[in-house]
N, CA, C and O atoms as CSV, one atom per row, in Angstrom:
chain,resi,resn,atom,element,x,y,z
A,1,UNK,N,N,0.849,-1.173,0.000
A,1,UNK,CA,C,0.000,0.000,0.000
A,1,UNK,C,C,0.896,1.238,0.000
A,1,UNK,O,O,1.979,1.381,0.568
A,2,UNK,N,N,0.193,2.131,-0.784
A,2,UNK,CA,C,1.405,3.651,-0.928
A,2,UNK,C,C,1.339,4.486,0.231
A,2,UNK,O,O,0.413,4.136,0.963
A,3,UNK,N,N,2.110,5.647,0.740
A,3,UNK,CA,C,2.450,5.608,1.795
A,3,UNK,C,C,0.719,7.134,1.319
A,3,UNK,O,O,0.026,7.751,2.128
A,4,UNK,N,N,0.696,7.150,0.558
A,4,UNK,CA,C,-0.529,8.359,0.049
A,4,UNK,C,C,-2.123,7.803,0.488
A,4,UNK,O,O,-3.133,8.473,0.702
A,5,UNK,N,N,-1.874,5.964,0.539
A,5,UNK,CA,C,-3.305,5.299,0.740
A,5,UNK,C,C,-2.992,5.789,2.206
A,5,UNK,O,O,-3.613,6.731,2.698
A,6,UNK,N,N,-1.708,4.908,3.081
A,6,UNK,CA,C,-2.044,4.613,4.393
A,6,UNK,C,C,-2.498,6.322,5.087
A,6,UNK,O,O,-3.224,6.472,6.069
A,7,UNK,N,N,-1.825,7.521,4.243
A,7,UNK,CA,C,-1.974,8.805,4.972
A,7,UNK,C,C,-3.784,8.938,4.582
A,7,UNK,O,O,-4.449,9.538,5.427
A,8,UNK,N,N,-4.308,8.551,3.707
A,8,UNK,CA,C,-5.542,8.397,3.867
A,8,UNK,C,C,-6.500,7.262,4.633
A,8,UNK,O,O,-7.693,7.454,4.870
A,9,UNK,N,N,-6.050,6.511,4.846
A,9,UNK,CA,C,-6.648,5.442,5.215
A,9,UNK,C,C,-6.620,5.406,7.404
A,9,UNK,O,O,-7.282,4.710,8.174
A,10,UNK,N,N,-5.589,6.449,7.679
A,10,UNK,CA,C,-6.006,7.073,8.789
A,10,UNK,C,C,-6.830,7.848,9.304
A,10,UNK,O,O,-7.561,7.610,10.265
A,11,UNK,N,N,-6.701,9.389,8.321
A,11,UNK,CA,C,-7.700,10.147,8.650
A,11,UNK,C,C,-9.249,9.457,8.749
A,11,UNK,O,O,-10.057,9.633,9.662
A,12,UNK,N,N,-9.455,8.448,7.289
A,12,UNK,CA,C,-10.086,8.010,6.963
A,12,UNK,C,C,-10.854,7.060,8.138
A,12,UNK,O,O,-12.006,6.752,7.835
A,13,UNK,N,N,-10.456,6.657,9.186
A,13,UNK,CA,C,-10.485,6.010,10.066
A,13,UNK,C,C,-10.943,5.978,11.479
A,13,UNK,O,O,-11.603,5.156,12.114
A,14,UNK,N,N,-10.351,7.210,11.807
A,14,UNK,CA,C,-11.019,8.102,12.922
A,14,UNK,C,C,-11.987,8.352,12.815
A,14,UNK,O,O,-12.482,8.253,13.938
A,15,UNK,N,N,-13.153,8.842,11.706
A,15,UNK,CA,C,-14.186,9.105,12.015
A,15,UNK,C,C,-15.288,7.476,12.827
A,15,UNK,O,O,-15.945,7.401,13.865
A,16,UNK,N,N,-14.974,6.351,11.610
A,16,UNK,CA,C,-15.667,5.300,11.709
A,16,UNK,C,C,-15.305,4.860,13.809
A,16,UNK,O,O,-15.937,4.415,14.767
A,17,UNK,N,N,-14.210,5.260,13.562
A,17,UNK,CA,C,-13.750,4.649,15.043
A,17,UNK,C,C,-14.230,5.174,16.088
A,17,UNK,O,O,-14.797,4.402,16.863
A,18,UNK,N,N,-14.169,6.473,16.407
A,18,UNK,CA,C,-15.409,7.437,17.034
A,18,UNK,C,C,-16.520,7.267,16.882
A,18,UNK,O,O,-17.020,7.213,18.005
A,19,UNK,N,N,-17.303,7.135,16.095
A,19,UNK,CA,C,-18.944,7.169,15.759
A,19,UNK,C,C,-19.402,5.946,16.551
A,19,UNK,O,O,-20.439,5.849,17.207
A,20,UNK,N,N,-18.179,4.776,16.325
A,20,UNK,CA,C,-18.491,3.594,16.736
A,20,UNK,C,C,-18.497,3.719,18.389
A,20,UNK,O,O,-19.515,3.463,19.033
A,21,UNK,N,N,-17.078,4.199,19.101
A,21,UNK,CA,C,-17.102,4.530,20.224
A,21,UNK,C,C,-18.523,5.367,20.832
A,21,UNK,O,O,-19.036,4.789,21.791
A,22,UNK,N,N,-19.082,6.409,20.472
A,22,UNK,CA,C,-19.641,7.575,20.470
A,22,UNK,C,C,-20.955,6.697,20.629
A,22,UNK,O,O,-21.695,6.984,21.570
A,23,UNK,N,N,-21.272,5.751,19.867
A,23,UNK,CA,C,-22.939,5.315,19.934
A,23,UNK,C,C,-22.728,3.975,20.874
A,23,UNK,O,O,-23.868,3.574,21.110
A,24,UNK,N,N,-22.137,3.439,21.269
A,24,UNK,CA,C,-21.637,2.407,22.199
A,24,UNK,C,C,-21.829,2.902,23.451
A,24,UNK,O,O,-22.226,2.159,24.348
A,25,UNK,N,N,-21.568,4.234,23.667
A,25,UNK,CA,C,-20.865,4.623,24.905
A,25,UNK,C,C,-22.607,5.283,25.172
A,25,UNK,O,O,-22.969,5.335,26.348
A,26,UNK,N,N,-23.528,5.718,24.171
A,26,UNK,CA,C,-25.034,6.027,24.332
A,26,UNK,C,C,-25.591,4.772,24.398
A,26,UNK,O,O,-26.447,4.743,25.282
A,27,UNK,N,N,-25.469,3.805,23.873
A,27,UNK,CA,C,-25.856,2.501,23.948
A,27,UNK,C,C,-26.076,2.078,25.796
A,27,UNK,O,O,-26.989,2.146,26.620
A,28,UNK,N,N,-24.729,1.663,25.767
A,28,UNK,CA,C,-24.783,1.744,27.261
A,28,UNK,C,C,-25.009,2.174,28.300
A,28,UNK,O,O,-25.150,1.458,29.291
A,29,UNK,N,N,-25.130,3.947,28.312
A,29,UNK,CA,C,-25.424,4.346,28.853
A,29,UNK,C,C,-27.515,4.304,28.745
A,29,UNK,O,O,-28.215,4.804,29.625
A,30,UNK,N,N,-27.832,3.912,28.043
A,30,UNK,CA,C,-29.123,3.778,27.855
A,30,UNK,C,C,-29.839,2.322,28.163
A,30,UNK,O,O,-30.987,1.923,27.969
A,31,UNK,N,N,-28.879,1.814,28.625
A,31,UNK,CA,C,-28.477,0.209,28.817
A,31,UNK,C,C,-29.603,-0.578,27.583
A,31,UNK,O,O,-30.635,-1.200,27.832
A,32,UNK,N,N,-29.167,-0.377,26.627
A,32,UNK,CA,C,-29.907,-0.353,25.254
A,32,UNK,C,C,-29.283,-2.075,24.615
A,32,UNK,O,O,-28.127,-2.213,24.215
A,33,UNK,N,N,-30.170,-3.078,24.637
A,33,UNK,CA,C,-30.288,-4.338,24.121
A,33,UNK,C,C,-29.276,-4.076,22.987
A,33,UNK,O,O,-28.458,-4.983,22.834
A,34,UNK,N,N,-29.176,-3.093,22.222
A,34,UNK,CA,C,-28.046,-2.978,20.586
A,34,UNK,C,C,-26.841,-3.969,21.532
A,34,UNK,O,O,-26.804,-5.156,21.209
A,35,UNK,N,N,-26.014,-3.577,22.507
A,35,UNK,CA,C,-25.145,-3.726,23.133
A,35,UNK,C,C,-24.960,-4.726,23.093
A,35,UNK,O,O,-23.967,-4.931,22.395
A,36,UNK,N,N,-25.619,-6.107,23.699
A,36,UNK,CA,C,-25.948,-7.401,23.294
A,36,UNK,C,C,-25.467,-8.290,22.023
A,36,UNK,O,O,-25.140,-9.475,22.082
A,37,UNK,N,N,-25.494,-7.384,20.735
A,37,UNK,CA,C,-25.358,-7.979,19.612
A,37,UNK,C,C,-23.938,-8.201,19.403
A,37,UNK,O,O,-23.060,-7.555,19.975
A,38,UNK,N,N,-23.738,-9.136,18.564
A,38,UNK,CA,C,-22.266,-9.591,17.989
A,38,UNK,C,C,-21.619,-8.677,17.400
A,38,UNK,O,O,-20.548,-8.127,17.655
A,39,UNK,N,N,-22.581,-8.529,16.353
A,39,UNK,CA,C,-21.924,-7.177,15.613
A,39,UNK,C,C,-21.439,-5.794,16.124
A,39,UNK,O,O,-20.690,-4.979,15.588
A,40,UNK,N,N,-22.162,-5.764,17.461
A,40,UNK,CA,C,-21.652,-4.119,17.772
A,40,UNK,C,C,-20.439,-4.515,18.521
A,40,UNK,O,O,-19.475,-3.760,18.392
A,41,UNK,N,N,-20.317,-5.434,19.192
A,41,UNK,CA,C,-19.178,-5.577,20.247
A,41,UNK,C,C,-17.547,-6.221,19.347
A,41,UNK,O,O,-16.397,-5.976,19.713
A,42,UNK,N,N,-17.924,-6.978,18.260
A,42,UNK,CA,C,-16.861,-7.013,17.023
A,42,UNK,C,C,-16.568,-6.143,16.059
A,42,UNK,O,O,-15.376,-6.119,15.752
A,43,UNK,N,N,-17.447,-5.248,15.346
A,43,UNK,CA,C,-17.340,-4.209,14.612
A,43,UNK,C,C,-16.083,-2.910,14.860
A,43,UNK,O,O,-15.817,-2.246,13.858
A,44,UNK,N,N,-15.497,-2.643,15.894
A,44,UNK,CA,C,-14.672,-1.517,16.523
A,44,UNK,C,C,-13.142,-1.986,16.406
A,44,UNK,O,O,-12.169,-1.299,16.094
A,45,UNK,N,N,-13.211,-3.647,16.817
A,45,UNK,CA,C,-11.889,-4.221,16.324
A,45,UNK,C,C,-11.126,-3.654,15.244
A,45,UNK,O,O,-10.277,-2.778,15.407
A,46,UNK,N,N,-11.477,-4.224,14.008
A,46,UNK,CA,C,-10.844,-4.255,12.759
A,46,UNK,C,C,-10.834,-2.460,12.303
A,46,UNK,O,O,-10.006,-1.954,11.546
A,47,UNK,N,N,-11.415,-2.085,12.652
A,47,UNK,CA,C,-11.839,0.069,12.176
A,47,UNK,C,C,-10.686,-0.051,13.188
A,47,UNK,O,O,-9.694,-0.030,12.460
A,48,UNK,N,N,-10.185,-0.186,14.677
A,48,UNK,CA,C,-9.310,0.424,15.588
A,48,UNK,C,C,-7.792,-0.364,14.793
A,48,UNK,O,O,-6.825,0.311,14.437
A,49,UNK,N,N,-7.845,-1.339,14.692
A,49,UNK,CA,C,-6.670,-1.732,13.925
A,49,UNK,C,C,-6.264,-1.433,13.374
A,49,UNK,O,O,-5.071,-1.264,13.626
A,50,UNK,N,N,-6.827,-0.987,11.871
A,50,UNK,CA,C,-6.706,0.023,11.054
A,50,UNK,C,C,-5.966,0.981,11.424
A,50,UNK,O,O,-4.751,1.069,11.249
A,51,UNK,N,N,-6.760,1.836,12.019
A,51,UNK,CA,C,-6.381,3.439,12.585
A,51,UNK,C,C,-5.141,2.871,13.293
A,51,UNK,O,O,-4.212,3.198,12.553
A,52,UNK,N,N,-4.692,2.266,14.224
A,52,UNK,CA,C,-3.655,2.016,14.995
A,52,UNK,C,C,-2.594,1.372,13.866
A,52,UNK,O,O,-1.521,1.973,13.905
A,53,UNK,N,N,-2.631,0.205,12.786
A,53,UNK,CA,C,-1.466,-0.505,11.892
A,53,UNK,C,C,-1.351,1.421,10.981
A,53,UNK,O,O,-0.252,1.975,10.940
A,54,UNK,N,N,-2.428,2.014,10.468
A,54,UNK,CA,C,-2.064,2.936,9.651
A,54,UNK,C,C,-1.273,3.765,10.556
A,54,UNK,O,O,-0.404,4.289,9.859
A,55,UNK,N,N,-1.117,4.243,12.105
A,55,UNK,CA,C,-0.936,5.530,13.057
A,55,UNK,C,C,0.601,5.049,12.653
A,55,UNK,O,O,1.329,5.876,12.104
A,56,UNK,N,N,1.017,3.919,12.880
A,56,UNK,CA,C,2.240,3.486,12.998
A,56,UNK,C,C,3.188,3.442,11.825
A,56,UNK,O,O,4.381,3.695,11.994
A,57,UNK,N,N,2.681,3.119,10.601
A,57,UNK,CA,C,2.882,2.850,9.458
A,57,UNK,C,C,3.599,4.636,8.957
A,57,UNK,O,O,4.647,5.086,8.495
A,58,UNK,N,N,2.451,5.079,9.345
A,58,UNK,CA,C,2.941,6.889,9.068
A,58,UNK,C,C,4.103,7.166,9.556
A,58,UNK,O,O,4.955,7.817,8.952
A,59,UNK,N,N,4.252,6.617,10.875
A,59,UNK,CA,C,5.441,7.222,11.812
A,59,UNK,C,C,6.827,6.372,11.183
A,59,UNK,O,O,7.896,6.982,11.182
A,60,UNK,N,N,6.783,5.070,10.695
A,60,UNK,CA,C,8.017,4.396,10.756
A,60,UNK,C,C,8.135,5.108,9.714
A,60,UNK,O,O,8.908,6.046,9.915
A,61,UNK,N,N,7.552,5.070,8.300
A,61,UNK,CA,C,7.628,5.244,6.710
A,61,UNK,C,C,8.794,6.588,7.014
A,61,UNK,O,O,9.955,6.208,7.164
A,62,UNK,N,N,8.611,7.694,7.084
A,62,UNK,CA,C,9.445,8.833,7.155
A,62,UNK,C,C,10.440,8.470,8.369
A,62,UNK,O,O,11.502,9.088,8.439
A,63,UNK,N,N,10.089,7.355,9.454
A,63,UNK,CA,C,10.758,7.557,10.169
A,63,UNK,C,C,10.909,9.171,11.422
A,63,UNK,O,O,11.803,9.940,11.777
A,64,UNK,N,N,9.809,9.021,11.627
A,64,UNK,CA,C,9.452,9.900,12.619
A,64,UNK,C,C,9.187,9.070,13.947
A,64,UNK,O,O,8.379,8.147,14.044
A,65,UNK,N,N,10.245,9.702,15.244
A,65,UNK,CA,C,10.539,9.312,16.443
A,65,UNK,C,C,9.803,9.850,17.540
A,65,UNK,O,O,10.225,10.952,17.893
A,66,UNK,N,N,8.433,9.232,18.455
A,66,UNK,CA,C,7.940,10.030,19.567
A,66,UNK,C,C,9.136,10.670,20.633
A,66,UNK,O,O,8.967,11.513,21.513
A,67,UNK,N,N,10.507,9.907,20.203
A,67,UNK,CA,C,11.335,10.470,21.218
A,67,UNK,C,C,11.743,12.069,20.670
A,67,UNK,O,O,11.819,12.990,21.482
A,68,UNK,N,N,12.031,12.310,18.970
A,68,UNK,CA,C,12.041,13.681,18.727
A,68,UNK,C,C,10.758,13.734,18.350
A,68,UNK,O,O,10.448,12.850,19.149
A,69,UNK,N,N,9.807,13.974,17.871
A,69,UNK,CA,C,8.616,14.412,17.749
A,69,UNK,C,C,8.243,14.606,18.826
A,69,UNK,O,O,9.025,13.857,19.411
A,70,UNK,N,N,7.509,15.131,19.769
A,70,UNK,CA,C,7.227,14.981,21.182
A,70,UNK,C,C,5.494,15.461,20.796
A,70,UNK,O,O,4.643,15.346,21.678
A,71,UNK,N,N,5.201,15.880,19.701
A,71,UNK,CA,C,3.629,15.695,19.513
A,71,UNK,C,C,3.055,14.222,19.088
A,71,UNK,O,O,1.859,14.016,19.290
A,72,UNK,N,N,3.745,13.333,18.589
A,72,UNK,CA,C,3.721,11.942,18.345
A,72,UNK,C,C,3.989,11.316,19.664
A,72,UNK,O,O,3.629,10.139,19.668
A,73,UNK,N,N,4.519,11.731,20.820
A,73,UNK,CA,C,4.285,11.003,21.959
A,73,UNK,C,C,3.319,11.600,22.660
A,73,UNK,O,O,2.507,10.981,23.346
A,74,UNK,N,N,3.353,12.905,22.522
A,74,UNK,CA,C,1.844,12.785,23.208
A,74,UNK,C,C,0.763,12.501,23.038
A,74,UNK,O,O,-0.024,12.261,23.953
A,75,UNK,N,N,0.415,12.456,21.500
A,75,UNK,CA,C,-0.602,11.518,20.986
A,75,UNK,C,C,-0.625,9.323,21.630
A,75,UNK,O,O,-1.626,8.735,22.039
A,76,UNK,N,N,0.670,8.768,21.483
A,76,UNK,CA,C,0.981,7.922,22.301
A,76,UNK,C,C,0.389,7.848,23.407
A,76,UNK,O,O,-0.316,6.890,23.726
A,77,UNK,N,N,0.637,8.989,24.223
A,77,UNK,CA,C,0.085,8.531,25.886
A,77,UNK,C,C,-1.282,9.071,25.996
A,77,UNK,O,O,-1.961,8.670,26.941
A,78,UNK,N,N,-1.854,10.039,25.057
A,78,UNK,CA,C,-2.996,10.479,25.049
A,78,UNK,C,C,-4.159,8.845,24.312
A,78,UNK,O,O,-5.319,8.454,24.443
A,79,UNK,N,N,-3.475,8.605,23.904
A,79,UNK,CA,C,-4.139,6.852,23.371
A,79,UNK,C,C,-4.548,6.243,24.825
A,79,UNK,O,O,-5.590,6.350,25.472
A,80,UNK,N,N,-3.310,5.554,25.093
A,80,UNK,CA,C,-3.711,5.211,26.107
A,80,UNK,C,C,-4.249,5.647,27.276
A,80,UNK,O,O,-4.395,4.927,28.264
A,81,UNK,N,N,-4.604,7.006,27.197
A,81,UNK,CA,C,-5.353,7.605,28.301
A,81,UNK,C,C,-6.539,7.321,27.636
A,81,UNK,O,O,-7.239,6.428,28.115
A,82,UNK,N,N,-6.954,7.958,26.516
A,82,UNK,CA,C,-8.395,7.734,26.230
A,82,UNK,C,C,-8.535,6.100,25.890
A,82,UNK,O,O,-9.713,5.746,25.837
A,83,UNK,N,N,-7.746,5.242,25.695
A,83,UNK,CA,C,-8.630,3.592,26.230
A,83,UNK,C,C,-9.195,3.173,27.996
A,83,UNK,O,O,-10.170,2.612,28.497
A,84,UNK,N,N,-7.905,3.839,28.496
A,84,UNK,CA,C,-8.293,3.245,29.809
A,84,UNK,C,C,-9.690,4.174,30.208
A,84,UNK,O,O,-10.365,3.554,31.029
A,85,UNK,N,N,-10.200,5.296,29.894
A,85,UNK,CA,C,-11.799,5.370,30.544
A,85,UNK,C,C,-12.791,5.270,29.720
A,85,UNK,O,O,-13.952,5.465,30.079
A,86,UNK,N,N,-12.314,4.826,28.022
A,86,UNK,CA,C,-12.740,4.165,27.786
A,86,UNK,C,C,-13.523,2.929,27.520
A,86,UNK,O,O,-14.682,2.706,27.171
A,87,UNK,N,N,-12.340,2.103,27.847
A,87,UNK,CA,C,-12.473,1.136,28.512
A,87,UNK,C,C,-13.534,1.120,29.614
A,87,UNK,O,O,-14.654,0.736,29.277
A,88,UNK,N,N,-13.335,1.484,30.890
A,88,UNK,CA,C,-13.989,2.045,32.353
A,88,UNK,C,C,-15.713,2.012,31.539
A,88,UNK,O,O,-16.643,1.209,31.605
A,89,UNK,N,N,-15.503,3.338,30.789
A,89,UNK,CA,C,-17.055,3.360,30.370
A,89,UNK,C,C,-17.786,2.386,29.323
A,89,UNK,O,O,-18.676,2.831,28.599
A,90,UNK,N,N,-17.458,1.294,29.276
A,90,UNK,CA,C,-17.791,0.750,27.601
A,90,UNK,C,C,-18.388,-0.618,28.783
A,90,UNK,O,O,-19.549,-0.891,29.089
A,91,UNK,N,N,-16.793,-1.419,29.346
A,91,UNK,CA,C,-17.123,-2.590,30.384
A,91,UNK,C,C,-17.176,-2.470,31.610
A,91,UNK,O,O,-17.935,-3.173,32.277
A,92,UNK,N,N,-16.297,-1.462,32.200
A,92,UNK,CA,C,-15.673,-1.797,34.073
A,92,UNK,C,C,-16.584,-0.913,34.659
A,92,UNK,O,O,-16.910,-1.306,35.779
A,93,UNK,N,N,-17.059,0.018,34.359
A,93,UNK,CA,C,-18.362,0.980,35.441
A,93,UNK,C,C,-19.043,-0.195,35.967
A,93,UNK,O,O,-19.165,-1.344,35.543
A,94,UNK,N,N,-19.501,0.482,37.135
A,94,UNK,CA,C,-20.378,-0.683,37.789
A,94,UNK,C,C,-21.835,0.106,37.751
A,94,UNK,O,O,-22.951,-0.413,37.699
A,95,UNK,N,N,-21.438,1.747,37.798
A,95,UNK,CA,C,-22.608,2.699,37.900
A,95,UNK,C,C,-23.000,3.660,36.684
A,95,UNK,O,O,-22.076,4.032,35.961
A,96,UNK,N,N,-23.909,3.960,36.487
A,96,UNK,CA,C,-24.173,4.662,35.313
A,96,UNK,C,C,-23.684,6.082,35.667
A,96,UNK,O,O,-23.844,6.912,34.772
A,97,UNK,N,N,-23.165,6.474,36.719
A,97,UNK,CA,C,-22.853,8.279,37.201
A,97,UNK,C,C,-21.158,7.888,36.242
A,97,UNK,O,O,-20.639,8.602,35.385
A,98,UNK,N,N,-20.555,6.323,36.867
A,98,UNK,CA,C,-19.210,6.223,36.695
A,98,UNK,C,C,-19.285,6.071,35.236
A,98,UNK,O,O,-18.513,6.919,34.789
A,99,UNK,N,N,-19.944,5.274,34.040
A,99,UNK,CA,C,-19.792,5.468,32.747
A,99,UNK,C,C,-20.037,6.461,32.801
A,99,UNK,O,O,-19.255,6.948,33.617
A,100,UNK,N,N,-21.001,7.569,32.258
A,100,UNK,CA,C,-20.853,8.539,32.215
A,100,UNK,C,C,-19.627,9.626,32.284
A,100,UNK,O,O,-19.142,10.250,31.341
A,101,UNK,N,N,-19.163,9.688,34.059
A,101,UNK,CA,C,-17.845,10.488,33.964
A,101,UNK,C,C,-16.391,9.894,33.064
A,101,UNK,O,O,-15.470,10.558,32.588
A,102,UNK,N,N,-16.648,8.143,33.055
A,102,UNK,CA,C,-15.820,7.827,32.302
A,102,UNK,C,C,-15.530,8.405,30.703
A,102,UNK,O,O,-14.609,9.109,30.290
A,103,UNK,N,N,-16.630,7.847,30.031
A,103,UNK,CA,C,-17.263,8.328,28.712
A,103,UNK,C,C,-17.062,9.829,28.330
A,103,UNK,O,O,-16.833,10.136,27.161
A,104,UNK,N,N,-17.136,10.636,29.189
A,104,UNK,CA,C,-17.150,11.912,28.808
A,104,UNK,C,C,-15.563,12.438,29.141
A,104,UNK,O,O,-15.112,13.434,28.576
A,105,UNK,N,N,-14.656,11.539,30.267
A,105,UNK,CA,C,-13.308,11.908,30.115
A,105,UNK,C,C,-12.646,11.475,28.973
A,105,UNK,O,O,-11.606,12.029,28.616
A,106,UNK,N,N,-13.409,10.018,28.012
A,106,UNK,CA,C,-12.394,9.438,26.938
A,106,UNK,C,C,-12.673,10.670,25.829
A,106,UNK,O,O,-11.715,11.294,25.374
A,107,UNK,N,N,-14.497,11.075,25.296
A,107,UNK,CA,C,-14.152,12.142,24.516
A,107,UNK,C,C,-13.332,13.176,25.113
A,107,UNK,O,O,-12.341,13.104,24.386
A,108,UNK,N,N,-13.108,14.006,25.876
A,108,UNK,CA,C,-11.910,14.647,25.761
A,108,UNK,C,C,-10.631,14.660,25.669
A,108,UNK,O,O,-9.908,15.564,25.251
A,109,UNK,N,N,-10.238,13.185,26.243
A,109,UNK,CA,C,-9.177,12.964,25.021
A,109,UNK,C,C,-8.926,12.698,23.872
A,109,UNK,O,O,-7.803,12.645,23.371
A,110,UNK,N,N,-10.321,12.440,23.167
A,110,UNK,CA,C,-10.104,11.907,21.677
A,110,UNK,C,C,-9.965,13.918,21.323
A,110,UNK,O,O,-9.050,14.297,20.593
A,111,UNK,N,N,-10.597,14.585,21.711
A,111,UNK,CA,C,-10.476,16.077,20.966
A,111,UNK,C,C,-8.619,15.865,20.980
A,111,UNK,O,O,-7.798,15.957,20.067
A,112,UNK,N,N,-8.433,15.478,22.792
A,112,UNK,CA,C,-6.675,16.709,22.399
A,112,UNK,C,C,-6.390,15.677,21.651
A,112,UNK,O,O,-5.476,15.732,22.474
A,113,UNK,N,N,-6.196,14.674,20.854
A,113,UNK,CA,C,-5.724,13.230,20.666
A,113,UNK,C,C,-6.033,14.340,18.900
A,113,UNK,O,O,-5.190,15.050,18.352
A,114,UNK,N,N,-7.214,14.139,18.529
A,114,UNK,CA,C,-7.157,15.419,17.022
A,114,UNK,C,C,-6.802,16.583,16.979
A,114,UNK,O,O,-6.472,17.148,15.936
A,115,UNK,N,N,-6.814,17.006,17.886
A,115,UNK,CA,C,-5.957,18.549,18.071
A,115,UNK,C,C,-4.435,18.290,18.187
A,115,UNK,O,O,-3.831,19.355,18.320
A,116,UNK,N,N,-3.864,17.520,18.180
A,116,UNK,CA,C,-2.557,17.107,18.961
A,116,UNK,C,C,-2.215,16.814,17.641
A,116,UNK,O,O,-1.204,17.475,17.403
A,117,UNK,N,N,-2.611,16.010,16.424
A,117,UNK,CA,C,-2.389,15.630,15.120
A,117,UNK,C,C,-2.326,16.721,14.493
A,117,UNK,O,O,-1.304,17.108,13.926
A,118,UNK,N,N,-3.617,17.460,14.528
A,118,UNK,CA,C,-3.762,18.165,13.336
A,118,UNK,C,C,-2.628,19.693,13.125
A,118,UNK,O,O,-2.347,20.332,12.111
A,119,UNK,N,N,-2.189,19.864,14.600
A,119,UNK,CA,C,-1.483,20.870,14.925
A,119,UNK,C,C,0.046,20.292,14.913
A,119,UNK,O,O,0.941,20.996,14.446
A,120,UNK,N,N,0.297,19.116,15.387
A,120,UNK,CA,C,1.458,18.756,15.241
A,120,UNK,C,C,2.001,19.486,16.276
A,120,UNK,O,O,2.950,20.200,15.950
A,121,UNK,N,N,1.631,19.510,17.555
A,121,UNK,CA,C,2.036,20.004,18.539
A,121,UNK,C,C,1.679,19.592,20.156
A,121,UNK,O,O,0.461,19.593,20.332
A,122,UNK,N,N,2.279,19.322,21.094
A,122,UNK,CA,C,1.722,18.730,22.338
A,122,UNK,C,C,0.956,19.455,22.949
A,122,UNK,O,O,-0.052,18.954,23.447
A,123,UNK,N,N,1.193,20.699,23.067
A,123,UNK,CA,C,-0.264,21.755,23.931
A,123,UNK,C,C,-0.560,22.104,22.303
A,123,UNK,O,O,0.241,22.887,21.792
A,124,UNK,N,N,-1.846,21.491,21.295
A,124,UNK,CA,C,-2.573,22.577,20.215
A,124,UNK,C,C,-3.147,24.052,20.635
A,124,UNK,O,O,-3.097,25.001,19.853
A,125,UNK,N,N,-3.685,24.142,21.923
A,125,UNK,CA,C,-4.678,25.061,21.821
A,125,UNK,C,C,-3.523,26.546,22.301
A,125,UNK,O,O,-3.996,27.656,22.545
A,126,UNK,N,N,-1.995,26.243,22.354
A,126,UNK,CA,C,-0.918,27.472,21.782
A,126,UNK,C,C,-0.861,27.588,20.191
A,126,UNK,O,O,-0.625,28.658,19.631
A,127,UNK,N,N,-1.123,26.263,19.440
A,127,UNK,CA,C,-0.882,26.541,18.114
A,127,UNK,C,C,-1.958,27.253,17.927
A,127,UNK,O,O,-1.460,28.135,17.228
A,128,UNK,N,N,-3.269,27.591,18.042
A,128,UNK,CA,C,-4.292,28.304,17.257
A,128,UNK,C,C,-4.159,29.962,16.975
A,128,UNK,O,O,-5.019,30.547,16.317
């Protein structure tokens, strides 16, 4: 694949991967039977793979380092911040107050997580 697909095939990616997160996270919180199905709980896999084999693919191809890039590592740890309350809100809440605060801390990291890309910078909201 050309390095022109995989730079599309990221952007391209994030949306499906969010929307999916985004109605999951209403799902549940609505404790809504969808949740139940095969398809919704397999569907997020293969879209997050994607986005994650393409995130990586970008970085080796030019050879771009989170150790010098330092907006590529903060996107890094901003990942794994927004899985773990993610996570929290999707399976591990026990309470609907705790999804909730979970859910609403992972979207704000998915913003700095696109702000952090699109600016190419670890604090974006100096780049604006």
């Amino acid at each position: 694949m050309s390095y022109s697909a995989i730079k599309s095939l990221h952007p391209g990616s994030v949306l499906p991967s969010y929307s999916l997160f985004f109605l999951r996270g209403i799902w549940i919180l609505r404790a809504s039977p969808v949740m139940r199905q095969r398809s919704v709980r397999i569907a997020p896999h293969p879209i997050d793979t994607a986005l994650l084999d393409s995130a990586i693919t970008l970085a080796f191809i030019p050879g771009i380092s989170p150790v010098t890039a330092l907006w590529l590592a903060a996107k890094i740890i901003a990942l794994l911040l927004y899985i773990v309350p993610g996570s929290i809100a999707i399976e591990r809440a026990k309470t609907q107050r705790a999804r909730l605060a979970a859910w609403l801390s992972a979207q704000a990291v998915f913003l700095y997580i696109v702000f952090t890309a699109w600016a190419h910078d670890p604090m974006p909201w100096c780049a604006l």
